[in-house]
N, C-alpha and C positions, 0 to 999 in steps of 0.2 A: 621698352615698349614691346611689350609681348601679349597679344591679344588673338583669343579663339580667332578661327578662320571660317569664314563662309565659304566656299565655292560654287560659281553659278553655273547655268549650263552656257552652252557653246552659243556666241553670238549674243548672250544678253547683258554685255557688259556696253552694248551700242549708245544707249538711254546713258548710261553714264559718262560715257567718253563726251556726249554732248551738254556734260555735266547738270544732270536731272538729275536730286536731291533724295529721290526715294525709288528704294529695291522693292517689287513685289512679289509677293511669297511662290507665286509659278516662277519666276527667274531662278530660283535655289535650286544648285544638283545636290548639296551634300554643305552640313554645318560639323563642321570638326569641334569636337570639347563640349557638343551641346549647351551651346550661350543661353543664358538667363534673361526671362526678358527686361528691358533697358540696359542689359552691358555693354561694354564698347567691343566692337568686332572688326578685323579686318577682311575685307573683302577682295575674294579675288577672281578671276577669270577663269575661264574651263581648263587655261595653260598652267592655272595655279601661280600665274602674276598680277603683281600688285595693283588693285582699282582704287578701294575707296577706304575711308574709317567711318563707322557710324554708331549710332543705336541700333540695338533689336530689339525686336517685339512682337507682340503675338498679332496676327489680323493681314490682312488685306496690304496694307503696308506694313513689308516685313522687317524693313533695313531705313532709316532717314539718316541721310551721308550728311557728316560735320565736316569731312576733308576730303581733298585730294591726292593728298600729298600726305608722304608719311610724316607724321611728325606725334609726340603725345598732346595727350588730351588731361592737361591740364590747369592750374589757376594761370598759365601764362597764355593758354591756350585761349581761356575763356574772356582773359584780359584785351589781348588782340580784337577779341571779334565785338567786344563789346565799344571798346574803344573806337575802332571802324562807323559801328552805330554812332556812336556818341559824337565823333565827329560831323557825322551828315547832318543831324541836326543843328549841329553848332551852322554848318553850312549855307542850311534854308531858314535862321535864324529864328529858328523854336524856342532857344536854350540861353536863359536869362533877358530876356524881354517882358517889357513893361506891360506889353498887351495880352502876354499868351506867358502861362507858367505850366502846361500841360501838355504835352507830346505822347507821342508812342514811340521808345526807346528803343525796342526792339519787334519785327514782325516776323515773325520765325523764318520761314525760307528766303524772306525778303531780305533779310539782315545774317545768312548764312548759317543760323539758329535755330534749324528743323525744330520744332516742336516747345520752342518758349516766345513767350509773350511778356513784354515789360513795359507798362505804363508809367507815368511820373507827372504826379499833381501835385505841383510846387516842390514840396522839399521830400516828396513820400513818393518812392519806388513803389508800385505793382506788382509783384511779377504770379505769373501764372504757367504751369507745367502744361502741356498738353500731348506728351507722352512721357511713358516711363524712366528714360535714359535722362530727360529732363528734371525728372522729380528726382532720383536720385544724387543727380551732380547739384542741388537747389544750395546749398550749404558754400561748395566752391565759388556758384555763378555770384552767392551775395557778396564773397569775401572781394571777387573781382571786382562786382560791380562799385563796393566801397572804395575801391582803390584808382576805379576810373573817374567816378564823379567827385572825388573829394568834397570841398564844403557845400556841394548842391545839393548834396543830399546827408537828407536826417533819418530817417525810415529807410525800412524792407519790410514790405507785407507781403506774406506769399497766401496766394490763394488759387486751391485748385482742386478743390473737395469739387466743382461741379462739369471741373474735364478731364479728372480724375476718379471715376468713381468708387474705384478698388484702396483711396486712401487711410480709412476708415480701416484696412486691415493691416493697416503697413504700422499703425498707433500715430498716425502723421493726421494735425488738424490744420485748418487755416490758422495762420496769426502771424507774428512780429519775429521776421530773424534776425533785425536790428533794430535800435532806437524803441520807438512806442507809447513815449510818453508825451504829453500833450499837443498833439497829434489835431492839426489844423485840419479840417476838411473842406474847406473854402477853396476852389482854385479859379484860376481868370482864360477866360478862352475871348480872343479880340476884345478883352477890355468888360466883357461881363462875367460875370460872378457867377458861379454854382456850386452845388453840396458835389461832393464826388463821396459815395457811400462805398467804397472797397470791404466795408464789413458786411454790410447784409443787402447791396446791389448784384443789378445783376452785370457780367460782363467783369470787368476791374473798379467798375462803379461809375462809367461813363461812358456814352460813345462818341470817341475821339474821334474817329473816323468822317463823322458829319460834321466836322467844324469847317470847310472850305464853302461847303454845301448849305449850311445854314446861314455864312456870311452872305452868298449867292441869296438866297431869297428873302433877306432884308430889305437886298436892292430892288425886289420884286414887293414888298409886301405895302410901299405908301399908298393911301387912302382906300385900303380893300380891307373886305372883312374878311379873316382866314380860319381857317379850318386845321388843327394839329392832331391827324389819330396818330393813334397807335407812340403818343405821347412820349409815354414813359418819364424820361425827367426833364420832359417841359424846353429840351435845348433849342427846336424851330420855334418855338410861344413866345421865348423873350427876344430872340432875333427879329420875328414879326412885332413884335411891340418896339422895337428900338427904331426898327426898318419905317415907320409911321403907318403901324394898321390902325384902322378905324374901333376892329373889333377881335378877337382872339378866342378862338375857344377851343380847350384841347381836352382828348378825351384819351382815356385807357380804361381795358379792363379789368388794371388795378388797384385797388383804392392804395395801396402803398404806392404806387407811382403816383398817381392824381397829388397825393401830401407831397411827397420830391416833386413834383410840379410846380405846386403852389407855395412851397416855398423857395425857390429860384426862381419864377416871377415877383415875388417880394422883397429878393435881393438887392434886386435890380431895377425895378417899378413896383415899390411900397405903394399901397392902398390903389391902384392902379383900377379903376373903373372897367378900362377895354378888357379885362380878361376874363373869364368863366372858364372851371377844369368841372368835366363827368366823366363818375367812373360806369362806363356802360360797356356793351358788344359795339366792337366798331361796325360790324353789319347791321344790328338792330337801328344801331342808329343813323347810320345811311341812312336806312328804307323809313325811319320819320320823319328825318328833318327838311328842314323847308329849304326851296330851292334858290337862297339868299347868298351863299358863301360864293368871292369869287376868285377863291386861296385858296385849295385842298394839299394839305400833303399825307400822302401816303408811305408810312415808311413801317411797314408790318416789321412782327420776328421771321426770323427765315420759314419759310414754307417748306423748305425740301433740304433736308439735312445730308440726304441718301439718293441715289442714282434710280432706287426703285419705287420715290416717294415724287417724280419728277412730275409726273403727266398730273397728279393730283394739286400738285404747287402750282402748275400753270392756269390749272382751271381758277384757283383759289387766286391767284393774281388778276387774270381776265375778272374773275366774279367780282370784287372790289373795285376796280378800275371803272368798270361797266358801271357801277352803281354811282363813282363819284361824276363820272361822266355827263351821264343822266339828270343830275343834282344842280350840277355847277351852273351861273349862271353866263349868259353869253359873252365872249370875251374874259372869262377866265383862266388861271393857271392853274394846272396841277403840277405838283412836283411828286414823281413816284420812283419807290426806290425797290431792289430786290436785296438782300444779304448774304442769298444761300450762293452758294460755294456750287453748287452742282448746275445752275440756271445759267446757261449763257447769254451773253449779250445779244446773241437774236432770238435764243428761249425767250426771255424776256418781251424783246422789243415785238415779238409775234405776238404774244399776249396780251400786250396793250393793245394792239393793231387790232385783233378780235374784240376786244372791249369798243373802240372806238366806232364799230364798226356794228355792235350788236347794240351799242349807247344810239347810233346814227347823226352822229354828231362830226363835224368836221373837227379835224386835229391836225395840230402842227406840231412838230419837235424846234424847241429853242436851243434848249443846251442838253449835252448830253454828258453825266456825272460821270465820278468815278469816285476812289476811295485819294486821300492827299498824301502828300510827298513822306510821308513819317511811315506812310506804310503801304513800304515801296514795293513793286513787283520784281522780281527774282526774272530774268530775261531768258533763263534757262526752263523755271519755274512758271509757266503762264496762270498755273492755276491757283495762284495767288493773287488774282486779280476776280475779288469774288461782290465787293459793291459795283452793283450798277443801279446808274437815276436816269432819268429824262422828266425835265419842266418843261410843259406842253401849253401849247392854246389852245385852247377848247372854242369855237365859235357859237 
């Protein structure tokens, strides 16, 4: 184990000792060997003793820590931690169940795995890089991953051409670093069916994330008519159709999402009357539609990707929320959601609070969401805790 050295300046090894995941590039006095970005480096203190191992990289986060502890970094290294994962889910019983064959395997800092992502739809691994230390070790983490899941797994599909942008230079595309051939794309979440697209979706080709959340508003959706923007692949359309809506109608501004739509309502509710998918602007079509629906969910793409894109995200949440507001009919629910990573949970909930409030409509908070147990928050890590929802009554 012989790996460059970092050294940071005096007193910023704090953030680590309370073992926080990631170095930023003002903490660096001096990088010994000039590391390459995604190499593994050891990191040390201004005394020049031992902190962390990690990645580097270029940016704002300079350092994402894999250890604390010395030890190397590799396939047994990767086996451990994957393994760890693999068990929690076995734990909260994800992992070979009749009603669910799709989990999130791994959620980077939440599973000790700064900077990867590993989904698993039925028999077919996901995995996605989201920094370069990541992409580089992608070859190891599959050989591990093959050897933690044994016969659960038939695939490895790696995709990361879209959080990786620089892959295109590396001669690295998406595709198959295992198995690949006749390759099911059918998976079951609580017992219904959908396409999980990992070749040309977006995400790993689903979002796992709202499966606790969409079970939640089934319970909510008997004899209402509901309202699904910001769709995409239709996962709140078929829960409200199962839940007993009257009427369904989901919209996105994709006509490729509205097809994955409509066909996982047909999965699952063949020839099914209650549903209608339009590929529109979800704000256009706020400000048309009639004020019948008494389901709204709201679950845009993230508004604020970035700390300096924040004050625009919040408007763009209030301007939505305001409009479904306004819409809904009395004794409605809305369920809304945020995704961005930078919106805190009272960023957020201010937001709606101004919507509710410029709508003039009376609101109540019922439940108040989060992201589910597969994609766990890191207790050191907070800012891995980046879904937030609230299902409201509107009066």
């Amino acid at each position: 184990m012989n790996f460059k050295k970092i050294i940071l300046k005096p007193g910023k090894e704090a953030s680590l000792q309370r073992f926080h995941p990631w170095i930023f590039s003002g903490a660096i006095a001096e990088a010994e060997g000039s590391p390459e970005e995604g190499e593994i480096v050891e990191v040390l203190n201004s005394k020049k003793e031992f902190v962390a191992i990690g990645h580097a990289q270029i940016g704002s986060i300079a350092i994402r820590v894999l250890t604390f502890e010395k030890e190397d970094i590799g396939t047994s290294f990767w086996e451990k931690r994957l393994n760890a994962a693999f068990e929690m889910r076995k734990a909260i019983g994800l992992v070979a169940g009749e009603q669910n064959n799709s989990y999130r395997l791994v959620h980077g800092e939440g599973d000790n795995l700064p900077g990867l992502i590993i989904d698993v739809y039925a028999k077919t691994a996901v995995m996605q890089a989201h920094s370069p230390g990541m992409h580089f070790a992608r070859i190891e983490i599959a050989e591990a991953l093959k050897n933690v899941m044994g016969n659960e797994l038939e695939n490895i599909y790696y995709k990361s051409e879209t959080t990786l942008p620089y892959m295109a230079d590396l001669g690295q595309e998406n595709g198959y670093l295992f198995g690949g051939k006749d390759v099911s794309t059918i998976a079951i979440e609580n017992g219904l069916k959908f396409h999980a697209d990992w070749l040309k979706g977006q995400k790993t080709g689903f979002f796992i994330d709202q499966r606790d959340n969409r079970a939640l508003l089934g319970h909510y959706s008997k004899g209402r008519k509901v309202l699904n923007m910001f769709c995409y692949t239709g996962g709140f359309s078929f829960y409200a159709l199962q839940g007993g809506a009257t009427t369904v109608h989901s919209v996105d501004s994709s006509a490729k999402a509205i097809e994955l739509t409509n066909k996982n309502v047909e999965l699952n509710f063949p020839n099914d009357p209650r549903h209608e998918s339009f590929a529109e602007d979800a704000f256009k079509f706020l400000d048309k539609m009639d004020d019948d629906y008494d389901l709204i969910i709201l679950d845009p793409p993230a508004f604020a990707k970035h700390k300096n894109v924040l004050r625009n995200a919040l408007q763009g949440y209030q301007k939505i929320n305001a409009r479904a507001f306004k819409k809904i009919k009395p004794g409605g629910i809305v369920f809304t959601f945020s995704c961005s990573q930078v919106v805190t949970k009272d960023n957020f909930r201010t937001a709606i609070f101004s919507a509710a409030a410029q709508a003039g409509r009376k609101v109540r908070i019922l439940n108040q969401l989060t992201q589910p147990a597969d994609h766990p928050i890191n207790i050191y890590h907070p800012e891995g805790e980046y879904l937030k929802g609230l299902v409201l009554y509107v009066e």
